[in-house]
N, C-alpha and C positions, 0 to 999 in steps of 0.2 A: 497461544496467541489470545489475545484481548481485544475488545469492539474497542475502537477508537472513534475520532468525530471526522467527516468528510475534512474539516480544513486541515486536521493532523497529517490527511493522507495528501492532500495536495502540497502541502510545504516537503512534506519527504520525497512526495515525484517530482518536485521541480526543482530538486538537488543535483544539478551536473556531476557530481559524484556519485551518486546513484543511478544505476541500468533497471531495466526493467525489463519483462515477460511478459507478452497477455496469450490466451489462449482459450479458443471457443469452442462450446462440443453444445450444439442443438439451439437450448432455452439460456443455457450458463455460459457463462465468462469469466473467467479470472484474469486478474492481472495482478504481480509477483512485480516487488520491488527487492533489489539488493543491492547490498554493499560487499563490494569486495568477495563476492560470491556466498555471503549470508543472507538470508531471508530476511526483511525486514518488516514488510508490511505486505499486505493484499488484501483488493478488494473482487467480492464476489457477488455477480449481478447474476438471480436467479429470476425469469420471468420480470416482475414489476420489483421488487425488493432487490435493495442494493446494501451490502456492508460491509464494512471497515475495519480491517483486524490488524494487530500490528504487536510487535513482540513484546517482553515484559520490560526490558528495557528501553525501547523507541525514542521515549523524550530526548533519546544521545545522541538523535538521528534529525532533532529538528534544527532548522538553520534561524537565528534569531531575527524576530522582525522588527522591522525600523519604524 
């Protein structure tokens, strides 16, 4: 996976075709976005830092904006 830009990840989570995961343990967070039960993207919020990872291919994953 590869750092992406916050709006890459909001256009891939607010694909109704895409489910999503989050999941907390203490200071961290993750949240797991998929398709069709592949991993697509995730973001991971540790204390104050927050980043954006998402697969090599992704861009096949954005929905076009108007």
């Amino acid at each position: 996976m590869k750092l992406i830009m916050k709006t890459e990840f909001d256009n891939i989570r607010n694909n109704d075709k895409h489910s999503y995961d989050s999941d907390s343990n203490g200071d961290k967070q993750v949240v797991k976005i998929y398709c069709d039960e592949l991993l697509i993207a995730k973001k991971v919020k540790l204390k104050k830092s927050i980043r954006y990872f998402g697969i090599n291919n992704y861009q096949e994953y954005l929905t076009p904006e108007d």
